[in-house]
N, CA, C and O atoms as CSV, one atom per row, in Angstrom:
chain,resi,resn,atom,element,x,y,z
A,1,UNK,N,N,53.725,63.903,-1.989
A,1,UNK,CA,C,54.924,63.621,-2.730
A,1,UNK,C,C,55.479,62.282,-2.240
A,1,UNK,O,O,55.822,62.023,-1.087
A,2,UNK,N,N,55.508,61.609,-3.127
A,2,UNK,CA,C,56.194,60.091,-2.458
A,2,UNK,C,C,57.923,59.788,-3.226
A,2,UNK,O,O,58.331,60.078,-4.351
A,3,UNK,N,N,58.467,59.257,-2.328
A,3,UNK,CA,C,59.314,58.821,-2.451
A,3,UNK,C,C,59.703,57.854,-3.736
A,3,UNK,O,O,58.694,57.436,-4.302
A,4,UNK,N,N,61.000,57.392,-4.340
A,4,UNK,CA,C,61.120,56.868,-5.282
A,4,UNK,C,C,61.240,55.448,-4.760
A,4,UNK,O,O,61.108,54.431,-5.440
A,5,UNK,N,N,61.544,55.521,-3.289
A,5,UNK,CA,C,61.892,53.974,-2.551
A,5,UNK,C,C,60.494,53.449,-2.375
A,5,UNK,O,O,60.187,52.259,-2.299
A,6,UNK,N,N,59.549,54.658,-2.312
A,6,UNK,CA,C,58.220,53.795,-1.618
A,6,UNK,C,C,57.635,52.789,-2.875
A,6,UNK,O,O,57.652,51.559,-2.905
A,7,UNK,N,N,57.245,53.500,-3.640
A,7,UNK,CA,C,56.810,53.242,-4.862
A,7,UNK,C,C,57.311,51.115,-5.230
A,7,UNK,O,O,56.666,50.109,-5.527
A,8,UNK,N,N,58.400,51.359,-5.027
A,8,UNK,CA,C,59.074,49.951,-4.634
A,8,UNK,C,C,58.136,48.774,-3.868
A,8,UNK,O,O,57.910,47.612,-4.204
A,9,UNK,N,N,57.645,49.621,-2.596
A,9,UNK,CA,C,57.718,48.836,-1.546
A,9,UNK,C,C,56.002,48.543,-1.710
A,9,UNK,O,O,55.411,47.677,-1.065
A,10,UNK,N,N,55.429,49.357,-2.599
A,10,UNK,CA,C,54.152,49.487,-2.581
A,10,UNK,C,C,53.190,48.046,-3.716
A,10,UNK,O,O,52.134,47.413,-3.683
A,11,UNK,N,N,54.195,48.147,-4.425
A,11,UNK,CA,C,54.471,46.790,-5.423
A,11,UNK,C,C,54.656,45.701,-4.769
A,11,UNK,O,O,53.751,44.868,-4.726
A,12,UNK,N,N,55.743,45.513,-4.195
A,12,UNK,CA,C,56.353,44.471,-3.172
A,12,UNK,C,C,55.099,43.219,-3.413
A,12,UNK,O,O,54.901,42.240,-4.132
A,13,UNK,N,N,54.290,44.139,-2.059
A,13,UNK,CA,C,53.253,43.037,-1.359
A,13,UNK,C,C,52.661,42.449,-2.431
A,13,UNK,O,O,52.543,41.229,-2.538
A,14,UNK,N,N,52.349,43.103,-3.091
A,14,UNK,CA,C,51.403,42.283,-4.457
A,14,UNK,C,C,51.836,41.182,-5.279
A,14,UNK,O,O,51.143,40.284,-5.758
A,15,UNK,N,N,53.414,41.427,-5.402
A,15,UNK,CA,C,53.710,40.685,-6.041
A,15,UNK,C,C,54.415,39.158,-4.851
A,15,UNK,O,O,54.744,38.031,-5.221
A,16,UNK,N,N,54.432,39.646,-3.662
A,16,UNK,CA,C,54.616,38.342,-2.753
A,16,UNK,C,C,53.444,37.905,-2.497
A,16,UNK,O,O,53.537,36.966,-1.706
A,17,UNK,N,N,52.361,38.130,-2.784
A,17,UNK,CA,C,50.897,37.773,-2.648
A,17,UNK,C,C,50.676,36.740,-3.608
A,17,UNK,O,O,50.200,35.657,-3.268
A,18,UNK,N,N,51.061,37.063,-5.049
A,18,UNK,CA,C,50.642,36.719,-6.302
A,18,UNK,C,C,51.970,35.432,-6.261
A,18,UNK,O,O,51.871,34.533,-7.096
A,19,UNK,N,N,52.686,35.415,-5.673
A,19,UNK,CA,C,54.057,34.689,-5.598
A,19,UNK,C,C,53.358,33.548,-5.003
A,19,UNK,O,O,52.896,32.632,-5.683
A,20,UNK,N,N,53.252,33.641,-3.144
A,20,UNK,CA,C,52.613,33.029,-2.389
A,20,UNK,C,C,50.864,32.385,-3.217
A,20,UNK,O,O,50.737,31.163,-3.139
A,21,UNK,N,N,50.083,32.886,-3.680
A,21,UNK,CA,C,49.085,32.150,-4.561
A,21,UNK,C,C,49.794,31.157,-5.333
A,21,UNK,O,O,49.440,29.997,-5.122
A,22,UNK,N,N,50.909,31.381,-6.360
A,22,UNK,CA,C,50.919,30.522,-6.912
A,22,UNK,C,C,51.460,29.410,-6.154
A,22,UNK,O,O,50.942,28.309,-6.340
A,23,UNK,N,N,52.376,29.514,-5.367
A,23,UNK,CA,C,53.090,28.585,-4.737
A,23,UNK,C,C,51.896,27.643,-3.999
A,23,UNK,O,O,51.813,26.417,-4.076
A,24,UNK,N,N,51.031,28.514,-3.294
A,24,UNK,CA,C,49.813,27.371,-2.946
A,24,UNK,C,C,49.415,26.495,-3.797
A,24,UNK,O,O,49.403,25.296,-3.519
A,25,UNK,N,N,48.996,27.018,-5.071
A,25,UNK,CA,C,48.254,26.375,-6.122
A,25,UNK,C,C,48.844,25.325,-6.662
A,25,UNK,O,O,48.211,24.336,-7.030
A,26,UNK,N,N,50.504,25.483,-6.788
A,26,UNK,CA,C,50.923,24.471,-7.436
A,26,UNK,C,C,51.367,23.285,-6.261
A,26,UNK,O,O,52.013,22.330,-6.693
A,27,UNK,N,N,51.036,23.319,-4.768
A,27,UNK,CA,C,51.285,22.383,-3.733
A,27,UNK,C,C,50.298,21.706,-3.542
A,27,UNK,O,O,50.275,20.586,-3.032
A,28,UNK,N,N,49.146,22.510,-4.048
A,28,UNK,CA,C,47.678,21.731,-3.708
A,28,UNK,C,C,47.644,20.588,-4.632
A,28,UNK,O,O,47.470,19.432,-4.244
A,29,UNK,N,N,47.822,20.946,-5.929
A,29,UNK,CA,C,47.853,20.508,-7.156
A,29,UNK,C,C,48.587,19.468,-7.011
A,29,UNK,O,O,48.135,18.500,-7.623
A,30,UNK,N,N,50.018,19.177,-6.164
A,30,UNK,CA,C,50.954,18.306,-6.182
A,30,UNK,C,C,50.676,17.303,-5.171
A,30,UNK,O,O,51.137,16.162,-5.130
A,31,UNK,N,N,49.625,18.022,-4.110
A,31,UNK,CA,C,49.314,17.045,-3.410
A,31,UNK,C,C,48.359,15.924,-3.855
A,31,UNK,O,O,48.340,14.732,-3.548
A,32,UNK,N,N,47.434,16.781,-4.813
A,32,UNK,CA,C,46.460,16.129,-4.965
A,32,UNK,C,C,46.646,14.583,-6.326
A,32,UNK,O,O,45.998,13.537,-6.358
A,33,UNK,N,N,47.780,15.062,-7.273
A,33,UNK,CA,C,48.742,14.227,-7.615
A,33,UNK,C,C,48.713,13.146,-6.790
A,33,UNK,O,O,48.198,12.035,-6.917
A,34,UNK,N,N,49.523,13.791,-5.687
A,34,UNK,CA,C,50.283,12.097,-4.944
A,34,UNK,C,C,49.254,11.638,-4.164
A,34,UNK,O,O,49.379,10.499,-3.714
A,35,UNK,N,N,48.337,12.215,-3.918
A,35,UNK,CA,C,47.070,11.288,-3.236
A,35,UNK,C,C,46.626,10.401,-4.425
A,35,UNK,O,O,46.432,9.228,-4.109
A,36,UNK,N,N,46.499,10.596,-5.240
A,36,UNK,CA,C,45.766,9.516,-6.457
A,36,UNK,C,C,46.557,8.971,-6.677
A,36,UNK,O,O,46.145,7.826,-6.859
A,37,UNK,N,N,48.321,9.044,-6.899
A,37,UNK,CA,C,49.370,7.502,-6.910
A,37,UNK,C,C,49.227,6.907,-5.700
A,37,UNK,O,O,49.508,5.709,-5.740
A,38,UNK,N,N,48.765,7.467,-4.239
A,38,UNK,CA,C,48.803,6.579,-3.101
A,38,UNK,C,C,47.202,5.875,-2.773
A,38,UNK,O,O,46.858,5.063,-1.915
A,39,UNK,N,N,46.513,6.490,-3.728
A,39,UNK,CA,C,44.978,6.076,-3.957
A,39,UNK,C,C,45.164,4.532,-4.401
A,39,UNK,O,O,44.894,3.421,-3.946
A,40,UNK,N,N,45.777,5.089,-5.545
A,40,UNK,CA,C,45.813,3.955,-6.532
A,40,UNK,C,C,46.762,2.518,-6.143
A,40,UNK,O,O,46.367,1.364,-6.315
A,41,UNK,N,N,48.125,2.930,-5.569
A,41,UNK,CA,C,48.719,2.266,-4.933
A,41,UNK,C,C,47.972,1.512,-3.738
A,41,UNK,O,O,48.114,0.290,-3.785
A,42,UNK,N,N,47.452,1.841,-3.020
A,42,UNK,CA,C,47.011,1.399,-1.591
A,42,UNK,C,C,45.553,0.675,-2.455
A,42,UNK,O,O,45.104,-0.247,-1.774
A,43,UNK,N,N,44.977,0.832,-3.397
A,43,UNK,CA,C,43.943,-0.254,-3.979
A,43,UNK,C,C,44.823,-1.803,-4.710
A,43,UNK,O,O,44.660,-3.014,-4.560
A,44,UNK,N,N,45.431,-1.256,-5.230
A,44,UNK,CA,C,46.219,-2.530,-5.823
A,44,UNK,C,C,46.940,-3.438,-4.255
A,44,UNK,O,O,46.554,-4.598,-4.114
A,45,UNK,N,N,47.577,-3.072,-3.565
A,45,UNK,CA,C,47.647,-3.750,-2.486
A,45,UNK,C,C,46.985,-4.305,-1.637
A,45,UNK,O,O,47.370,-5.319,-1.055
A,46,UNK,N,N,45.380,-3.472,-1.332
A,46,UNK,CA,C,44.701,-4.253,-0.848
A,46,UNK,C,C,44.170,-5.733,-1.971
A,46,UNK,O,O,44.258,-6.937,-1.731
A,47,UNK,N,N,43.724,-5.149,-2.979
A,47,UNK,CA,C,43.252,-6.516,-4.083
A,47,UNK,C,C,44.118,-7.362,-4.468
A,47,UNK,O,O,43.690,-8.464,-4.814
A,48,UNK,N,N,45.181,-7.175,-4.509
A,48,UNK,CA,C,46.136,-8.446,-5.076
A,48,UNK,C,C,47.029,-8.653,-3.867
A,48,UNK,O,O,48.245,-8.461,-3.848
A,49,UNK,N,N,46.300,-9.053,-2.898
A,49,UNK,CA,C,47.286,-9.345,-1.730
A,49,UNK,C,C,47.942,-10.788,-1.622
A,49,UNK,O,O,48.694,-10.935,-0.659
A,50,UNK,N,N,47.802,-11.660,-2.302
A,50,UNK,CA,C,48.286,-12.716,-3.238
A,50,UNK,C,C,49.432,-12.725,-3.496
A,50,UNK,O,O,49.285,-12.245,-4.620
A,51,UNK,N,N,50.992,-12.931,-3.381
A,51,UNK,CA,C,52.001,-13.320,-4.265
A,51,UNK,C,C,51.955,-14.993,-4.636
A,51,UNK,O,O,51.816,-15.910,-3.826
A,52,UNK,N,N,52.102,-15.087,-5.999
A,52,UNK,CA,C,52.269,-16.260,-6.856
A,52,UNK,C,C,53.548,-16.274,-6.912
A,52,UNK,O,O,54.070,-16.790,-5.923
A,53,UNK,N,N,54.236,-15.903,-7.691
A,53,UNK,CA,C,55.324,-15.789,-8.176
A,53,UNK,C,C,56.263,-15.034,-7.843
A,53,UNK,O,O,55.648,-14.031,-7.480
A,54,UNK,N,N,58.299,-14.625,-7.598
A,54,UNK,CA,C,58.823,-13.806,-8.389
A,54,UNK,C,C,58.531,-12.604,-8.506
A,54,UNK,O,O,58.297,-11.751,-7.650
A,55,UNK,N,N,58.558,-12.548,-9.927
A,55,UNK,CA,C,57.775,-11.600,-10.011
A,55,UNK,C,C,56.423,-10.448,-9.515
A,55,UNK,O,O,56.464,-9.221,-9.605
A,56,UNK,N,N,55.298,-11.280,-8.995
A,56,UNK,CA,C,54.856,-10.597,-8.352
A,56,UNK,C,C,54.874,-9.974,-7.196
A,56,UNK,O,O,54.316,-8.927,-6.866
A,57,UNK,N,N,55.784,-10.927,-6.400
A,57,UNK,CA,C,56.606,-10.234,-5.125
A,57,UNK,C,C,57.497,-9.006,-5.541
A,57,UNK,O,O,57.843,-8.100,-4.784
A,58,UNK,N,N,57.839,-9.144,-7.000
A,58,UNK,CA,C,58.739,-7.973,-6.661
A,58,UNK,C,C,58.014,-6.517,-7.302
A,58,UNK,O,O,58.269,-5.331,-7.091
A,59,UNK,N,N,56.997,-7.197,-8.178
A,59,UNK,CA,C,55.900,-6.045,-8.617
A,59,UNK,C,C,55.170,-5.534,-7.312
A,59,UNK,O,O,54.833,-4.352,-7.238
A,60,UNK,N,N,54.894,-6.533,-6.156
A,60,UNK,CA,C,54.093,-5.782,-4.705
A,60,UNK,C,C,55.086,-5.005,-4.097
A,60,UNK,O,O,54.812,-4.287,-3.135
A,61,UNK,N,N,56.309,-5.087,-4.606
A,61,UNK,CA,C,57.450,-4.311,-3.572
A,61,UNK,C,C,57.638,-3.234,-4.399
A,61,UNK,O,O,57.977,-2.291,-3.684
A,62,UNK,N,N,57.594,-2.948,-5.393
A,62,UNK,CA,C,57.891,-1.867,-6.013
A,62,UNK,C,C,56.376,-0.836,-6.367
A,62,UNK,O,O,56.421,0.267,-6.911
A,63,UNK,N,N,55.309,-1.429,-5.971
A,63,UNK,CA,C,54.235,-0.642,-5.025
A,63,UNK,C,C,53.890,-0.033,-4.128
A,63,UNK,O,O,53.180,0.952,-3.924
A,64,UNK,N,N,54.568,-0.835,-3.477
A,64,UNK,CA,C,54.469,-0.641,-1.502
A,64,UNK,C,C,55.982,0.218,-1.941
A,64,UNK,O,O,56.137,0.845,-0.893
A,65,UNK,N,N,56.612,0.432,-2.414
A,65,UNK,CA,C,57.868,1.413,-2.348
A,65,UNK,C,C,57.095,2.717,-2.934
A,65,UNK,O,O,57.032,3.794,-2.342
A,66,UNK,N,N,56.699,2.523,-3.801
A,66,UNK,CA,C,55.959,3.267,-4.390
A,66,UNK,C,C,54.298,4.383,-3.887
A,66,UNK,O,O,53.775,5.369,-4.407
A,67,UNK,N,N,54.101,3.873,-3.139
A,67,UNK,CA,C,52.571,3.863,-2.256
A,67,UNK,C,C,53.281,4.603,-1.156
A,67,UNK,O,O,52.765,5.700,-0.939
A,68,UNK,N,N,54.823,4.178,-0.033
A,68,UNK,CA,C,54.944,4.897,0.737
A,68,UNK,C,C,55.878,6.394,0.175
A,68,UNK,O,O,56.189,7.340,0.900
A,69,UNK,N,N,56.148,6.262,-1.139
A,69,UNK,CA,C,57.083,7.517,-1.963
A,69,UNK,C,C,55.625,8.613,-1.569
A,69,UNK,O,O,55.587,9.598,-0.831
A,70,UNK,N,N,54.613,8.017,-2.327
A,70,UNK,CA,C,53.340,9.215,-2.180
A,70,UNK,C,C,53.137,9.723,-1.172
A,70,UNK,O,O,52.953,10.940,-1.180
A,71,UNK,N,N,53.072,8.698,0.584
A,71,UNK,CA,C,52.684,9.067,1.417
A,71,UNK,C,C,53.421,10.283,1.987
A,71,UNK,O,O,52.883,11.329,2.351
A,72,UNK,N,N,55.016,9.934,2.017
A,72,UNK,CA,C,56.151,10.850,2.048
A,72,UNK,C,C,56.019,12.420,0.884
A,72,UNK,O,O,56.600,13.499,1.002
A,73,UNK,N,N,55.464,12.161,0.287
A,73,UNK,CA,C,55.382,13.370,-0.897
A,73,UNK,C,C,54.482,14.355,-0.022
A,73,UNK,O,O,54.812,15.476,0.364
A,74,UNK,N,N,53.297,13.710,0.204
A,74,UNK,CA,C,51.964,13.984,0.368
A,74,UNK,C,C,51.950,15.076,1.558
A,74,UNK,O,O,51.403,16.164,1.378
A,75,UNK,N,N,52.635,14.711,2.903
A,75,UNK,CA,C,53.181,14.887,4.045
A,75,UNK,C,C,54.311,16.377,3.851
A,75,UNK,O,O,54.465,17.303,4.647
A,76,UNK,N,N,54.945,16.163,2.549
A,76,UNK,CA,C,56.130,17.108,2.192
A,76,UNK,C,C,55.448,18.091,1.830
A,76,UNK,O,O,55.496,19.106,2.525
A,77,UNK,N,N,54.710,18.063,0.764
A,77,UNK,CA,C,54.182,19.426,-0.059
A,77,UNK,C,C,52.664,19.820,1.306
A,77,UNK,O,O,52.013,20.860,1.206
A,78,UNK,N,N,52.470,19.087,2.097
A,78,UNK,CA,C,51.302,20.079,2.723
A,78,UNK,C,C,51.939,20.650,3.804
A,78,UNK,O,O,51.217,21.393,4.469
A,79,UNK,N,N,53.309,20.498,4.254
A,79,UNK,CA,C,53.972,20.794,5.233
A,79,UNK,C,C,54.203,22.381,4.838
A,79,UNK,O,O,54.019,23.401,5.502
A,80,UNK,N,N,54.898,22.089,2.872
A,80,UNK,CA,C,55.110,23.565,2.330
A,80,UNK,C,C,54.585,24.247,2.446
A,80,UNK,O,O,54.832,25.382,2.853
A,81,UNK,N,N,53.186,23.532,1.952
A,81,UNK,CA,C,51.559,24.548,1.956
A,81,UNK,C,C,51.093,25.036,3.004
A,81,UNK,O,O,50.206,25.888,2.959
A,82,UNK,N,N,51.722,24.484,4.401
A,82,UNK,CA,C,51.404,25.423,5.444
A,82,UNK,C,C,52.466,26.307,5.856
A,82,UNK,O,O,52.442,27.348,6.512
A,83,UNK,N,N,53.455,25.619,5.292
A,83,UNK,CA,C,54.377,27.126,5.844
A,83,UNK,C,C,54.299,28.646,4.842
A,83,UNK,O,O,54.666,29.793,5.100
A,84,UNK,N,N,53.813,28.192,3.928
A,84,UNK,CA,C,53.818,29.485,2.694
A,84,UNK,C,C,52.426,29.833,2.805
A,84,UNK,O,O,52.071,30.693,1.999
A,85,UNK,N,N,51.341,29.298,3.766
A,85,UNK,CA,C,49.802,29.696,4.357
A,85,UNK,C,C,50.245,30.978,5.318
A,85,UNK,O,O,50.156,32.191,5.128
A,86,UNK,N,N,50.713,30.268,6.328
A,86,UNK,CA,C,51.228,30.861,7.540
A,86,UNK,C,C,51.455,32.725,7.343
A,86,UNK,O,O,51.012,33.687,7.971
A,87,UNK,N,N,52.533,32.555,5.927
A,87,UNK,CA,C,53.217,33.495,6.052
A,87,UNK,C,C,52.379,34.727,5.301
A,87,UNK,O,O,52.852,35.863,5.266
C-alpha cells in the first residue's frame, strides 16, 4: 500500500533528471555557439591585423570586444554545465 505523498516523490527524480538533461543540452549547445563567434572572431584578428583607417580600427575593436564577449560566455555556460553535471 503506498502512500499518496510517495507517489509524488517517485515522479520527482525523473522529472529533475529530464530537467537537468535538458539544461545540459541547451549549455552544450550554447557553448558550442560561442566557440564558433570566438572561432570566427579570433580568425579575423589574426588575418586582418592591419589597421588602415578609422574605421577599421574601430571595426578591430568591436571584434576584439566581441571575441572576448564569447570567451566570457564560453567560460559562463560550462561553469553552468558543471554545476548542473555535478548535481
Amino acid at each position: 500500500m503506498t502512500k499518496a505523498g510517495d507517489e509524488g516523490t517517485k515522479k520527482e527524480p525523473t522529472a529533475i533528471g529530464s530537467n537537468i538533461k535538458l539544461l545540459q543540452e541547451e549549455y552544450s549547445t550554447k557553448i558550442e555557439i560561442w566557440e564558433r563567434v570566438a572561432m570566427g572572431g579570433k580568425l579575423i584578428l589574426e588575418k586582418f591585423d592591419e589597421e588602415r583607417d578609422e574605421f577599421e580600427i574601430n571595426n578591430r575593436a568591436a571584434i576584439a570586444d566581441r571575441y572576448k564577449l564569447a570567451l566570457d560566455k564560453i567560460a559562463y555556460y560550462k561553469r553552468l554545465l558543471a554545476e548542473v553535471t555535478d548535481e
